[in-house]
Structure formats: structure tokens, C-alpha cells
C-alpha positions as CSV (number, residue, x, y, z in Angstrom):
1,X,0.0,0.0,0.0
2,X,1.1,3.4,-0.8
3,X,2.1,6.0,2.0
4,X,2.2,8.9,0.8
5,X,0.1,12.8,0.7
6,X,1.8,12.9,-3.4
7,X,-0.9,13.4,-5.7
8,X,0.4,10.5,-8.1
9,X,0.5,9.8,-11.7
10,X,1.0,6.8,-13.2
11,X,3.6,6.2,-16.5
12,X,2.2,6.9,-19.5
13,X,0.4,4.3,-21.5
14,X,1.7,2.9,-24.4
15,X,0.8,-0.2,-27.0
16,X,3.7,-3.2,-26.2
17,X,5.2,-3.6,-29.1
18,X,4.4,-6.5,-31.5
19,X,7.8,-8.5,-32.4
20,X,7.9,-10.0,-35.3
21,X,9.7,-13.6,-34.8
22,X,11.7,-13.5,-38.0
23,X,14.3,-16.2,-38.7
24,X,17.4,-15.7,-36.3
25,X,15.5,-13.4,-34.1
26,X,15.9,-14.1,-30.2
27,X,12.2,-13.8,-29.1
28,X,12.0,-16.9,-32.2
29,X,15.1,-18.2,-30.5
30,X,13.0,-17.9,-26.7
31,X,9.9,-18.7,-27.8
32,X,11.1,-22.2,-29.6
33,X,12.2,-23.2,-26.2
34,X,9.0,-22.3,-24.7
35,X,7.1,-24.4,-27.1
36,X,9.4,-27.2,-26.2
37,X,9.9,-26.9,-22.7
38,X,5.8,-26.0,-21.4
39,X,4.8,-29.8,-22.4
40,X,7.2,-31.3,-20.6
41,X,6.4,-29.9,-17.5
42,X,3.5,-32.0,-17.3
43,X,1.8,-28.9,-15.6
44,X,-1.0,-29.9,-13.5
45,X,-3.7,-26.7,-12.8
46,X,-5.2,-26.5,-10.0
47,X,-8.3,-24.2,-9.0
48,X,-6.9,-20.9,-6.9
49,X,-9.5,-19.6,-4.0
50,X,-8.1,-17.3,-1.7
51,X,-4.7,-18.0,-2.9
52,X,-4.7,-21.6,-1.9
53,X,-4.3,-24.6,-4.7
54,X,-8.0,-26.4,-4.4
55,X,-7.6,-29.9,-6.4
56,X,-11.0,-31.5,-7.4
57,X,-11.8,-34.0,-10.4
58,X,-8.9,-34.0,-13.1
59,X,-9.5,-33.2,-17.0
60,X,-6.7,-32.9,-19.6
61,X,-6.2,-30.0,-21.5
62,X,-5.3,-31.4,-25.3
63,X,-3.4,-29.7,-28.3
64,X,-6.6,-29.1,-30.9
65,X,-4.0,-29.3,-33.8
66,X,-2.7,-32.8,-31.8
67,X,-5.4,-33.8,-29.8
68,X,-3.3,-37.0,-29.4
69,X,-1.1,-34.8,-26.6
70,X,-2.0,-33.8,-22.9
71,X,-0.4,-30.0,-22.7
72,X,-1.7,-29.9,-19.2
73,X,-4.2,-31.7,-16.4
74,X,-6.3,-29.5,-14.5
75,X,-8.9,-29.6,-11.4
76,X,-12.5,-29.0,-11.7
77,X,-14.8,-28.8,-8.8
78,X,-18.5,-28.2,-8.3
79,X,-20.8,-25.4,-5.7
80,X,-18.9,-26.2,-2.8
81,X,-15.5,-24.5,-5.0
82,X,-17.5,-21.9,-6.1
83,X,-19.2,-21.1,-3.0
84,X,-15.7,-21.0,-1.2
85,X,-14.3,-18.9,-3.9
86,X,-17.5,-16.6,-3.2
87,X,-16.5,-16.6,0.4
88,X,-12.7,-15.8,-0.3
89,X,-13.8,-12.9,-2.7
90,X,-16.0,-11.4,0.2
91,X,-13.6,-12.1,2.7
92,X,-10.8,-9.9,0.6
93,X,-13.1,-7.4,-0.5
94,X,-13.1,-5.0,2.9
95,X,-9.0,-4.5,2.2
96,X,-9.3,-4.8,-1.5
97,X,-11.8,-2.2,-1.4
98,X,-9.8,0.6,0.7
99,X,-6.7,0.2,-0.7
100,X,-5.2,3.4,-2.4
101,X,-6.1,3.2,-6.3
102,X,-2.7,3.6,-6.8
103,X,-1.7,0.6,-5.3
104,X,-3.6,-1.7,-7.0
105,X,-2.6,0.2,-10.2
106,X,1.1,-0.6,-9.4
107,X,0.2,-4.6,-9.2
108,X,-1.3,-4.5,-12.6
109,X,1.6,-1.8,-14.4
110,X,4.0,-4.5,-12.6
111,X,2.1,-7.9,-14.0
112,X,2.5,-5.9,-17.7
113,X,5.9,-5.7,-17.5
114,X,6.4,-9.0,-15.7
115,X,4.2,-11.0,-19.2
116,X,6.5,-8.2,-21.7
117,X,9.7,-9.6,-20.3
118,X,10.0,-12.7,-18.5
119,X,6.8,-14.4,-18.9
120,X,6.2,-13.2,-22.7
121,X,7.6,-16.8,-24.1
122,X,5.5,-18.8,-21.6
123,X,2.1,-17.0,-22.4
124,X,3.1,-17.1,-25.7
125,X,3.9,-21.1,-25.6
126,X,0.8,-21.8,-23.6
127,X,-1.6,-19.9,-26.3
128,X,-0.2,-21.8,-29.1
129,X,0.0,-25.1,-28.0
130,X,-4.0,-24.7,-26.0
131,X,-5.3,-22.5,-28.4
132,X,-3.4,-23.4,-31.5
133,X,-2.4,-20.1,-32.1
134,X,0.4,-18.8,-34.6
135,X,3.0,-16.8,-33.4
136,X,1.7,-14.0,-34.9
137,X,-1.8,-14.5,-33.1
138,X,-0.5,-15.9,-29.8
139,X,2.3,-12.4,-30.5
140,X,-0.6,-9.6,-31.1
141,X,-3.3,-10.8,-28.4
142,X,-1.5,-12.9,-25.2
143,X,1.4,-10.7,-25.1
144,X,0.8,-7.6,-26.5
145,X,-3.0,-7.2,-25.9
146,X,-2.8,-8.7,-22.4
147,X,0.0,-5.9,-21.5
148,X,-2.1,-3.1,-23.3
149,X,-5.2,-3.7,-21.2
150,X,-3.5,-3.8,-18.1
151,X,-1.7,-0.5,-18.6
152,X,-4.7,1.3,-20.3
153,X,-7.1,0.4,-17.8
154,X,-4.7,2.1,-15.6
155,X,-4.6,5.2,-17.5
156,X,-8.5,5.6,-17.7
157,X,-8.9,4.8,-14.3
158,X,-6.7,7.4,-13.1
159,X,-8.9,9.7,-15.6
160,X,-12.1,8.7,-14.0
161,X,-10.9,9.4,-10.4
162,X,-9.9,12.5,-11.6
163,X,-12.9,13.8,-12.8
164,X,-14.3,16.3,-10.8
165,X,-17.3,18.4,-9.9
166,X,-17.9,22.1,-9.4
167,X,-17.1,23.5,-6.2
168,X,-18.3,27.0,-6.1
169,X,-16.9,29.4,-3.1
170,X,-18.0,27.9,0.5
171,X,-18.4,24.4,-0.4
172,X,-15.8,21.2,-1.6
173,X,-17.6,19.0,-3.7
174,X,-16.9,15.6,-4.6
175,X,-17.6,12.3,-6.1
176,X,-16.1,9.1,-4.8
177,X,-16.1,6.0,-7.4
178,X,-16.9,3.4,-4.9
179,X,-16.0,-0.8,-5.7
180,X,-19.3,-2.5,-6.0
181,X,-20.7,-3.8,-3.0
182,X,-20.3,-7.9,-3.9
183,X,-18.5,-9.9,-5.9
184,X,-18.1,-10.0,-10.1
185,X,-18.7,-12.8,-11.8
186,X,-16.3,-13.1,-14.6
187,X,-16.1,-16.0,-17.6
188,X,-13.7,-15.7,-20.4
189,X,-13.3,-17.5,-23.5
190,X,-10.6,-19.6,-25.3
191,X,-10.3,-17.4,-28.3
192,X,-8.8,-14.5,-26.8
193,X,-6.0,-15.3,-23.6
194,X,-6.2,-11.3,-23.5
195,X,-9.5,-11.4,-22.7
196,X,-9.1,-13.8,-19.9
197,X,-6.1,-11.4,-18.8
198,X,-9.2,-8.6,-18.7
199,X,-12.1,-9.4,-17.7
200,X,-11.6,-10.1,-14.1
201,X,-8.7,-7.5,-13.8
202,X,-10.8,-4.5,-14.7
203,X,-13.5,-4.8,-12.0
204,X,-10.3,-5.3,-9.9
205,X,-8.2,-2.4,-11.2
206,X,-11.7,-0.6,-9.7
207,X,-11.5,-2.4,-5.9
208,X,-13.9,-5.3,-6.6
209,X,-12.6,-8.6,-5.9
210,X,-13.7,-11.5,-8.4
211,X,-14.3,-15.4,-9.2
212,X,-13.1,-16.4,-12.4
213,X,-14.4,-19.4,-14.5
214,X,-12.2,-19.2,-17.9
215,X,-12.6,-21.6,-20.3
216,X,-11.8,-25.7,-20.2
217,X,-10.2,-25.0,-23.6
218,X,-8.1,-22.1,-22.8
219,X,-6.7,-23.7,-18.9
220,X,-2.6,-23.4,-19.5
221,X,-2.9,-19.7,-20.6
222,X,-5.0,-19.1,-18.3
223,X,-2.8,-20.3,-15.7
224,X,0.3,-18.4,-17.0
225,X,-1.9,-15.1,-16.0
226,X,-2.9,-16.4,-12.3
227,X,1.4,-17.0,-12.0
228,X,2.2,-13.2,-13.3
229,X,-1.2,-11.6,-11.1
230,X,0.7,-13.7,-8.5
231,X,4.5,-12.5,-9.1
232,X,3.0,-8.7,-9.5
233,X,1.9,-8.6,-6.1
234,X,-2.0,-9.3,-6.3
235,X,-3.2,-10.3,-3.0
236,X,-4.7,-13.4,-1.8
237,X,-8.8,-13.6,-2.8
238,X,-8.9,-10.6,-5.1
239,X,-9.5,-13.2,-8.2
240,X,-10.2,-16.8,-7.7
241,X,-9.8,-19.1,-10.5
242,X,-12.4,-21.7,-10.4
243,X,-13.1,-24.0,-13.0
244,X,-16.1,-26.5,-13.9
245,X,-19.4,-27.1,-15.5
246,X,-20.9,-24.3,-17.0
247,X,-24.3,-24.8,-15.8
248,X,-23.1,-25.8,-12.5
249,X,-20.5,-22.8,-11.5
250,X,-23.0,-20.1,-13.2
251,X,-26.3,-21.8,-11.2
252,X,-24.0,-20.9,-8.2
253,X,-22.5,-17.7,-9.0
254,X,-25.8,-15.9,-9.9
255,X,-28.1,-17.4,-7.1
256,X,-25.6,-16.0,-4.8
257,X,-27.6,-12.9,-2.8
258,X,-23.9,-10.7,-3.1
259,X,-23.5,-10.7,-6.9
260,X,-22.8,-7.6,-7.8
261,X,-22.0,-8.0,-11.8
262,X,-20.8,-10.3,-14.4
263,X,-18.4,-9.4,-16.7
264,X,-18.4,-11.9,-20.1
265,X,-17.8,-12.7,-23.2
266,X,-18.9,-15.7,-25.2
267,X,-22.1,-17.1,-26.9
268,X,-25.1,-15.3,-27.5
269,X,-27.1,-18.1,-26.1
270,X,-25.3,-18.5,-23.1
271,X,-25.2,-15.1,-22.0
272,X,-28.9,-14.5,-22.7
273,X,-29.7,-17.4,-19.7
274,X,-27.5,-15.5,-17.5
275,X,-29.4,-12.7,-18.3
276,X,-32.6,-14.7,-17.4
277,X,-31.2,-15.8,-14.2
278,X,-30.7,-12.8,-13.3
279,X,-33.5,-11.5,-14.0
280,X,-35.7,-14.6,-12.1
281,X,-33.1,-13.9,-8.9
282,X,-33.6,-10.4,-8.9
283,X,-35.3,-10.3,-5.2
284,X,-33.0,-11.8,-3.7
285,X,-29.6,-9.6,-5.0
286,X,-28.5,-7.1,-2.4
287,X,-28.2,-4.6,-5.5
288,X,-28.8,-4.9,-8.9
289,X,-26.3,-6.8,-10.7
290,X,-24.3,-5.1,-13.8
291,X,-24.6,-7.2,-16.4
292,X,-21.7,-6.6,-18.8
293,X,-21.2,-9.1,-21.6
294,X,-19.5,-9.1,-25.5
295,X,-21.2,-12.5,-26.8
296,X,-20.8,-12.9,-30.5
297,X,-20.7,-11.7,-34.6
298,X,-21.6,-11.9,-38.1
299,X,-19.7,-9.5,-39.3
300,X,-19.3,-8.1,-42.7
301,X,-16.8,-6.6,-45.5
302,X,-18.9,-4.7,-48.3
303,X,-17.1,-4.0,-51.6
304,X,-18.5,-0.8,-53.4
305,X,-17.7,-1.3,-56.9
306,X,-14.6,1.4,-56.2
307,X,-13.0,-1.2,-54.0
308,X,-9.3,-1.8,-54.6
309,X,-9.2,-5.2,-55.6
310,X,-6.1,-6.1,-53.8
311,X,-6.5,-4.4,-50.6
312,X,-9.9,-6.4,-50.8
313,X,-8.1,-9.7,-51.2
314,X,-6.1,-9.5,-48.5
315,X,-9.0,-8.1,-45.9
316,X,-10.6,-11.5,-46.6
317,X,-7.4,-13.6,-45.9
318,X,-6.4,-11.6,-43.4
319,X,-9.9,-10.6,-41.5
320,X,-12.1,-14.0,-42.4
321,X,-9.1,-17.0,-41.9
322,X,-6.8,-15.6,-39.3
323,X,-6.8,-17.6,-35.8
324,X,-9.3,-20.2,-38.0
325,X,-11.9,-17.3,-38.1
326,X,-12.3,-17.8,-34.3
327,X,-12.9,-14.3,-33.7
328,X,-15.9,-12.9,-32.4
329,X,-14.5,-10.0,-35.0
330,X,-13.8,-12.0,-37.8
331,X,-15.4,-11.5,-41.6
332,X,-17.9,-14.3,-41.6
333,X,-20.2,-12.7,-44.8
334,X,-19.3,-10.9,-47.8
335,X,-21.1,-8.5,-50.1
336,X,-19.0,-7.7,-53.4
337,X,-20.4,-5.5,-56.6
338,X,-20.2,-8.1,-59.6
339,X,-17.3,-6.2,-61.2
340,X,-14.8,-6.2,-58.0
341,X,-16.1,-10.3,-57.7
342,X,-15.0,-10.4,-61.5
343,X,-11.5,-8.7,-60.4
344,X,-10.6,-11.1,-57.6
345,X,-12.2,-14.2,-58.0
346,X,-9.4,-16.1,-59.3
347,X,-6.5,-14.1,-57.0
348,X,-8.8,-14.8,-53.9
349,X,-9.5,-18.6,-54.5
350,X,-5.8,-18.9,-55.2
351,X,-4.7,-17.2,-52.3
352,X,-6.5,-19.5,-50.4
353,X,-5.3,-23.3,-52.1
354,X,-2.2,-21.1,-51.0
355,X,-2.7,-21.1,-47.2
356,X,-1.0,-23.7,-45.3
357,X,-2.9,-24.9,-42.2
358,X,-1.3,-27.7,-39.3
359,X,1.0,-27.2,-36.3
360,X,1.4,-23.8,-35.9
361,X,4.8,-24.6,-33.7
362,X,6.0,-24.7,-37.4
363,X,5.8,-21.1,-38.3
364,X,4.8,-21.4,-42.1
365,X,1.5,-22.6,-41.0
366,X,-1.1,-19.6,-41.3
367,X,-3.6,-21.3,-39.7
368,X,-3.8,-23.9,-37.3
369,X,-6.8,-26.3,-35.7
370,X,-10.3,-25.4,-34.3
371,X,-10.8,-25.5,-31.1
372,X,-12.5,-28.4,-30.3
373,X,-14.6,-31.8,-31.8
374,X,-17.8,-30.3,-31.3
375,X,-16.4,-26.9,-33.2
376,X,-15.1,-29.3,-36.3
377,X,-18.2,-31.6,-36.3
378,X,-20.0,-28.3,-36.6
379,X,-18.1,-26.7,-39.4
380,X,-18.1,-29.7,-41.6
381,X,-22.0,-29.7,-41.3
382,X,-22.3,-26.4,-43.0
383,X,-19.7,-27.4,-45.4
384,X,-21.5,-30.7,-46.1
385,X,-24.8,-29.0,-46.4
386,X,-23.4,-25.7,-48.4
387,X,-21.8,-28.8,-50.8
388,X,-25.2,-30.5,-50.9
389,X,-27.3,-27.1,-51.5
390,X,-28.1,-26.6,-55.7
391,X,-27.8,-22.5,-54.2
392,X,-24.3,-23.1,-52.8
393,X,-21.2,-22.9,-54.6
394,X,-18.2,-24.0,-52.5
395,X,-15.3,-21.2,-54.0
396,X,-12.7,-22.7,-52.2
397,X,-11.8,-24.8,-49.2
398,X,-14.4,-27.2,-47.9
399,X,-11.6,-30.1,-47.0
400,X,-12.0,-31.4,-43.2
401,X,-9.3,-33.2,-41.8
402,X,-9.9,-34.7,-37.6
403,X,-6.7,-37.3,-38.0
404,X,-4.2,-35.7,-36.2
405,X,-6.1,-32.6,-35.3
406,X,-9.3,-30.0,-35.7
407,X,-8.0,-29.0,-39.0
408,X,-10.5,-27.3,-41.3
409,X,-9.2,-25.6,-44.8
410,X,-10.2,-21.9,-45.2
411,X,-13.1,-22.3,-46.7
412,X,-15.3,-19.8,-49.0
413,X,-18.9,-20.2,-49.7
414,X,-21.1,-18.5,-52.7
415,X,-24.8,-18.2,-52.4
416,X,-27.5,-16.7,-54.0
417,X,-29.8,-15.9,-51.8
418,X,-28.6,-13.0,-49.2
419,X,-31.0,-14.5,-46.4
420,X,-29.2,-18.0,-46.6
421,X,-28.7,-19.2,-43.7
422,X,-24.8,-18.5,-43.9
423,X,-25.1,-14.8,-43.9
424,X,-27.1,-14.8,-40.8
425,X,-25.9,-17.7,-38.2
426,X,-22.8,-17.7,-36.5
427,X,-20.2,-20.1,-37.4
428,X,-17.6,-19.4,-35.5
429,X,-15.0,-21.3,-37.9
430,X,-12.2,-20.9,-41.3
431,X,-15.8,-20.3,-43.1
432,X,-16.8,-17.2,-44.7
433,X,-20.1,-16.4,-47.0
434,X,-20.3,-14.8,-50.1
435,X,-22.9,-12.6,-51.6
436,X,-22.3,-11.1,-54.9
437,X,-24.4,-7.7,-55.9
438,X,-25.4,-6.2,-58.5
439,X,-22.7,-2.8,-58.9
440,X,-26.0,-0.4,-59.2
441,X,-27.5,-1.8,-56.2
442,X,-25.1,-0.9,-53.6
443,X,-27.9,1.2,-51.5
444,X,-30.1,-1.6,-51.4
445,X,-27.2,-4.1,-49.9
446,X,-26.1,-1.9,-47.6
447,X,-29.7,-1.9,-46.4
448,X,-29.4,-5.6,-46.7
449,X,-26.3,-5.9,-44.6
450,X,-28.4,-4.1,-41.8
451,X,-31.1,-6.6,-41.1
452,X,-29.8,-9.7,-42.4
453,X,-28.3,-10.9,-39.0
454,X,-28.8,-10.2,-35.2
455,X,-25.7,-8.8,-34.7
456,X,-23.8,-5.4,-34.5
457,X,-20.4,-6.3,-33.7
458,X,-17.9,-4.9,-36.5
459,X,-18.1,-4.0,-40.2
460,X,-15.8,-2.8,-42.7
461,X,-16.3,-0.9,-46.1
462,X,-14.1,-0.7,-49.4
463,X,-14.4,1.7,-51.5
464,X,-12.0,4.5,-52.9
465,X,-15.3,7.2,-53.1
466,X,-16.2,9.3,-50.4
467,X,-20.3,9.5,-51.1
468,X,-20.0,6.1,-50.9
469,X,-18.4,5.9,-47.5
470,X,-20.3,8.5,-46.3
471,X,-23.4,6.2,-47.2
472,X,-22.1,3.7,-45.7
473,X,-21.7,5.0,-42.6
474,X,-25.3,6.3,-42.2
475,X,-26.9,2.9,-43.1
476,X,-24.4,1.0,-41.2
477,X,-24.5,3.4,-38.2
478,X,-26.2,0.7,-35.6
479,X,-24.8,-2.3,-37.8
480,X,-21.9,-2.8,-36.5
481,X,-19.9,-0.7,-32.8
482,X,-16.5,-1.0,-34.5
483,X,-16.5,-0.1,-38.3
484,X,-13.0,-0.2,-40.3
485,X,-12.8,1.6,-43.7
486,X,-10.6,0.1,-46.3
487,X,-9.6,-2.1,-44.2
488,X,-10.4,-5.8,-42.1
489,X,-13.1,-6.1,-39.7
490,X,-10.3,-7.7,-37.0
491,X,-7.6,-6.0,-35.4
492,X,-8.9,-3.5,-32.4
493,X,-5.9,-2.0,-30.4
494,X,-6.8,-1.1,-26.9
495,X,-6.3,2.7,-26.7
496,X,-6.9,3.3,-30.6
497,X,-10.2,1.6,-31.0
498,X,-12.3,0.5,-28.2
499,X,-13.9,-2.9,-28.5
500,X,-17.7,-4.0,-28.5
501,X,-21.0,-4.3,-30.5
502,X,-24.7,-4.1,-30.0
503,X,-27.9,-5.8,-30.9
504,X,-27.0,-9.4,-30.3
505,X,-23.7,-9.0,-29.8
506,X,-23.9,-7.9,-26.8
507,X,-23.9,-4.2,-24.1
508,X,-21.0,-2.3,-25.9
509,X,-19.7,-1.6,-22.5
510,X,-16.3,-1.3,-25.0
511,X,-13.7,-3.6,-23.6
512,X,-10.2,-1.7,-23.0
513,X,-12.2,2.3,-22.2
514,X,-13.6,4.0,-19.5
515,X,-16.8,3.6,-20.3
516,X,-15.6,-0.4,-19.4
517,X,-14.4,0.4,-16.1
518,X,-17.8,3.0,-15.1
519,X,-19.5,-0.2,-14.9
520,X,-17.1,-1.2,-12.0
521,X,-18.4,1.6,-10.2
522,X,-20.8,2.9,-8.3
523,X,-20.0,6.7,-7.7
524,X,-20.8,8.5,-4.2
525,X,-21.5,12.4,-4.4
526,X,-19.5,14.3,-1.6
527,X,-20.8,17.6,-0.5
528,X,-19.2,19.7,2.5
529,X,-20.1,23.0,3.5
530,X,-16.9,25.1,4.6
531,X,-19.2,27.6,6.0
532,X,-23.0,26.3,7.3
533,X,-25.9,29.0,7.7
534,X,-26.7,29.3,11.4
535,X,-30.2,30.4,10.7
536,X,-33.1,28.5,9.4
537,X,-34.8,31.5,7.9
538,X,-34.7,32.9,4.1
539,X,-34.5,36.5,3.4
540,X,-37.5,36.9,1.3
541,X,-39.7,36.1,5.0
542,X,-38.5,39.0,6.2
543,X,-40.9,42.2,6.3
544,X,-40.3,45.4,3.6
């Protein structure tokens, strides 16, 4: 804790750098020996409540593009774990709560400089090998995106306490940004290790103490951030890891009387039945719970008939097949004028034989594995139905491969109906929808883009004309809460562009801004009269 009367100010913020592991480089050379070293550690995860190692029943954390290989084993447990880690939260939320903002800033600044240095191999290692992440992608969100949230947040926090109210002569006026009373609920996804890194850390940053249920899929990385919250100083209780079935550990975490918020990202569907058990629990919450969540996408790339043709080409690569399309970001439907489709038809479907997919500890793989069996068996589905449909036209792609590993080719589907189900249901997968458009009808499909799918999550529009990006941003105003222009639909930097979409993708509570951490908050107005009146009456009782 801090013990000081300075008014401090933390370091600037800045974006980590993104290194490029080029042949010969040493973070190549370091990260090499990550990727051999972590599985041979035969690490073993245990849940973390109240900083003690909690063991339960054992499930093994497999390589999706070698599901042959354990990376790690790892302990699940039940309502008694989560009702203990509830207890541990409470128990460290009085100290939590009061300490100094400062301090708890320090442990975080300190944890992003602890996973830029010395840990930045590890998390790196562990995203690969769990996730099957490239370097590049394991590169841009573990390490770099982890570090940015954590100093960021910092940064707008400091901004928030600063904020200030009048205080005309005779009176200090104030307003306090209090921790919620409770604990926050926090559940994290396997796409994104940076999202694990945030989600419980930013109610934290803000004095609220957490339980975290990450996902199965996503356990080693995971545990690399619980080691660097450790080494940087977080105290006992402030996040607990716990780790089970989904049904179970929510059923717990939401009947609990002392929730105070959940913070999530994931599916749609999931996210809507917390919503509803919040909803059928709201007697019995001491306050109302803040619900924030990021859930999901169908997100678009139109090409005006202006588009440049190779820019195009590789937005789709780039936006649609990076990380598998596993991103709740990613370019899962397109819409291209007839004469750009003419243009890049044959570059695009030979760009893509070109991909290489498998291992991605051998770095000229692109792309690596889905995630999981279910995740395959459901991609090859729509690629066996899209191959069996007389009003699909399978572009490129389509080849599923479960041998070894998840392995599904980038694949590009043509249809001729803008409605099919493709352009409206998420896939979550190397699968991406094509609609071609008529080049005079470019109105009409941005119209069409609109209320084609439930989501708003991101967008992006080519074109080289400005009336016809300036019409694209007034149709597509509520389509889509981050919208790229001549470029991919992926790719948010936290202190450039703010992350999070509407509709059915979720509150828009933007992930890495202070409108992220308000909800954190519950703010306590502070009035104190220097001077009080010592007489009850007014002046206008008085007699002429």
C-alpha cells in the first residue's frame, strides 16, 4: 500500500510492441524453447480460491491441432468450490476495497511488465499449444493485448478518479467512485488469452474482488496469467480461479444474494440465460447486478464497386481465416459489386489453395486447428450442407481433416440468396459467405447488410469514393460498434479503437475504455459545506 500525501500519476500508457519472430531473431530463438519446454512440464492446474491450490476431479487440457497430446491436467470442482471462492472474494473485498487506487494500479503496471519480459515466451507457448495459435496471433493478443489492457485500464482509471465536480466558493464538492458492493462474476473465452487477462482484472483495477471461471479450452494460458497476477503482487482472494461445469458454477455464481455484476464474453445463447437468471433472482440480489457481456458476430466486408481489388483480397485472408476465423470480430459474410467479384475471383480462390494450415509450432503454417470436436463436427456440417445445397457454390476450401487434429481448410462459400442461412448464423470457424451484388444496387445491400443478421459487432467498407463511405456510414450506423474503412473487420488495439457491439452481440460496454471500467463503479456524491448557515430562515420572510 502506498504511504504517501503525493498526488500521483501513473507512466504513461503505451501499445507493447508486437515482435515480429523472423528467422534468427531471439524472441523466435526464446519462444522455440517455450514451445518445447511447457509440455514437458507436465503442468498440472489446480483451481486458486483465496490463494490456496484447491484440487478436485482432473481433466486434460489437449493440443486441438494434436489432440493426441496432454499440454496440461487440470482440477474442476462443483458449488462447494465456487461457494468458497465466493467466500474468499468477500472475505478480501473490505481490504481490496480501501486500498489506495494507486496501489492496485502498481500490481497490474507491474504484472504488464512482468508477461513483456519474463513471462512473454511462456504466455506465448501456452496460447499456441492450448489455443493453437500462430506466433503471430499468440504475438498480437496474449502478449501484447494482455499488457495493453492492463496498462490502459490504468490510465483511464486514473482519468475517471480525476474527474471532478464544481465547487463554487464555500463548499468542496466531490464524487467518490466506490467498488461495487459484492463480488463480479467473470467467464472468459478460449479465443482471446487477452480477454481472460481482462475481464476479471478490470473490475479489480476498480477495488472489486472476483471469481473467475475461464474456459476448459483455454486452462494453460490461463494459468500463465494467475502465475504473473501472483508474481505482481495481487493479494490473496482478489480473483479466484475456479473451473467446472458451466451450468453448474453459473447456477451458483448468480443465485448467490452478493453478486454484484458479471463481466463476459462468449455465446449469444449463453449469455442470454445468465441474463434470465438474473432476472428470475432479482429479489434476492443485495443490489442490482451489472450485467456486462461481449457475446458474439456476423460481421461483414462490403465492396463498393470502387474497392481496390487487392487491398480487398487480403482483408478477406487476413480478416475472415486468421486464428481459424475464431474471432468474435472476424469476416464471416461478404457482399461484393459483380465487377470487384470479376476482379478477384481467381486471386482470392488462389490465395487461399495457398494457405498452409497444421501445427502452428511450425511457423509457415497460417492457420492452425479449431478448437475443439464439437467446433469441427459443426463446421463440416455447414460445409456438407453448403456442398449438398443446388444455391451453394463451395469457391474454395471445404476439405476437413480430424486425424491428427481440428483441422478445417479456409473455406469460402457463394450463395444466391442474401438470407441463406450462412449470412445470418454464427459459425464461428475458417468459413466465410459470399454474396455477390449487382454494382447499381449498392444502397439496397447496404440496407441488406443491416437486417440480415442479429448482430452489430464490427463491419468494414471498401471503396476508394467518399459518397459512398459517407453512405455507408449512415446505413451501417447501428450495424456494427467498431466499423474499419478500407480495411479488415479484426484487429482493435486497446487505446486506438475501443472494443464492443450491440444488438445481439452484446452491451457495448467497450472492452479496453472507460466507459468499461464505469461499470465497475458505483459513484458517491461528496458535498461539504466550509461555512454552514446558522439560521433557518430565508431573506424573502423577512418584512419590507
Amino acid at each position: 500500500m502506498f504511504v504517501t500525501n503525493a498526488r500521483l500519476e501513473p507512466p504513461p500508457p503505451h501499445n507493447e510492441p508486437v515482435l515480429g519472430y523472423g528467422p534468427g531473431s531471439p524472441e523466435r530463438k526464446l519462444l522455440k524453447q517455450a514451445l518445447h519446454d511447457l509440455p514437458a512440464e507436465g503442468l498440472e492446474i489446480p483451481m486458486v480460491i483465496g490463494g490456496e491450490r484447491v484440487r478436485g476431479k482432473v481433466e486434460e487440457h489437449r493440443m486441438p491441432h494434436a489432440h493426441g497430446k496432454t499440454l496440461a491436467r487440470f482440477h474442476t470442482g462443483g458449488a462447494p468450490e465456487v461457494e468458497r471462492a465466493i467466500a474468499a472474494a468477500q472475505a478480501a473485498w473490505p481490504a481490496w476495497s480501501r486500498t489506495p487506487w494507486e496501489a492496485r494500479a502498481a500490481v497490474f503496471l507491474r504484472a504488464a511488465e512482468l508477461l513483456a519480459t519474463r513471462y512473454r515466451a511462456r504466455m506465448n507457448a501456452a496460447t499456441m499449444l492450448g489455443q493453437s495459435k500462430t506466433a503471430h496471433q499468440a504475438e498480437i493478443d496474449a502478449a501484447c493485448e494482455s499488457a495493453d489492457f492492463w496498462r490502459w485500464n490504468v490510465h483511464y482509471a486514473s482519468k475517471l478518479y480525476s474527474e471532478q465536480p464544481l465547487s463554487p466558493p464555500g463548499i468542496w464538492n466531490a464524487v467518490e467512485l466506490r467498488p461495487l458492493e459484492g463480488f463480479v462474476f467473470c467467464v472468459t473465452p478460449f479465443n482471446f488469452t487477452s480477454i481472460g487477462a481482462n475481464l476479471p482484472t478490470a473490475p479489480a483495477l476498480m477495488g472489486n474482488t472476483c471469481v473467475w471461471k475461464p474456459a476448459h479450452t483455454a486452462m494453460t494460458s490461463s494459468w500463465v496469467i494467475m502465475e504473473i497476477l501472483e508474481a505482481a503482487g495481487l493479494p490473496p482472494g482478489v480473483i479466484n480461479l475456479v473451473c467446472g461445469p458451466g451450468p453448474t458454477v453459473g447456477q451458483t455464481a448468480l443465485g448467490h444474494r452478493d453478486l454484484a455484476g458479471v463481466h463476459f464474453t462468449g455465446s449469444t445463447g449463453v449469455f442470454q440465460w445468465m441474463w434470465k437468471t438474473v432476472g428470475e433472482n432479482i429479489h434476492r440480489y443485495r443490489s442490482y447486478p451489472r450485467l456486462v457481456g461481449e457475446t458474439g458476430g456476423k460481421d461483414f466486408i462490403v465492396a463498393h464497386p470502387s474497392a481496390d481489388a487487392e487491398a480487398l483480397v487480403a482483408a478477406i485472408v487476413r480478416g475472415g481465416y486468421e486464428y481459424q476465423g475464431q474471432k468474435c470480430s472476424a469476416a464471416s459474410r461478404l457482399y461484393i459489386a459483380k465487377s470487384v467479384w470479376q476482379k478477384i475471383r481467381g486471386p482470392l480462390a488462389e490465395t487461399l489453395r495457398a494457405v498452409k494450415v497444421g501445427d502452428p509450432t511450425d511457423f509457415s503454417n497460417f492457420m492452425g486447428a479449431v478448437i475443439d470436436r464439437p467446433s469441427y463436427t459443426k463446421l463440416k456440417g455447414a460445409i456438407d450442407g453448403a456442398r449438398a445445397d443446388t444455391k451453394c457454390e463451395i469457391v474454395a476450401g471445404g476439405e476437413c481433416d480430424d486425424r491428427v487434429g481440428w483441422f478445417v481448410r479456409p473455406t469460402l462459400i457463394q450463395v444466391q440468396d442474401p438470407r441463406h442461412n450462412l449470412m445470418e448464423e454464427e459459425l464461428f470457424g475458417p468459413v466465410v459467405t459470399l454474396f455477390v451484388y449487382d454494382d447499381a444496387a449498392y444502397e439496397e445491400t447496404l440496407r441488406l447488410v443491416d437486417t440480415t443478421s442479429p448482430y452489430a459487432l464490427t463491419g468494414a467498407i471498401f471503396s476508394t469514393e467518399r459518397a459512398a463511405i459517407g453512405r455507408a456510414h449512415d446505413l451501417l450506423r447501428h450495424a456494427a460498434g467498431n466499423f474499419y474503412v478500407n480495411d479488415k473487420p479484426t484487429g482493435a488495439v486497446v487505446g486506438q479503437q475501443p472494443f464492443g457491439g450491440a444488438r445481439a452481440s452484446g452491451t457495448n460496454d467497450k472492452a479496453g475504455s472507460a466507459l468499461n471500467l464505469l461499470r465497475w463503479a458505483s459513484a458517491r456524491t461528496i458535498k461539504e459545506t466550509l461555512s454552514p448557515p446558522t439560521s433557518w430562515r430565508y431573506s424573502f420572510l423577512d418584512e419590507a
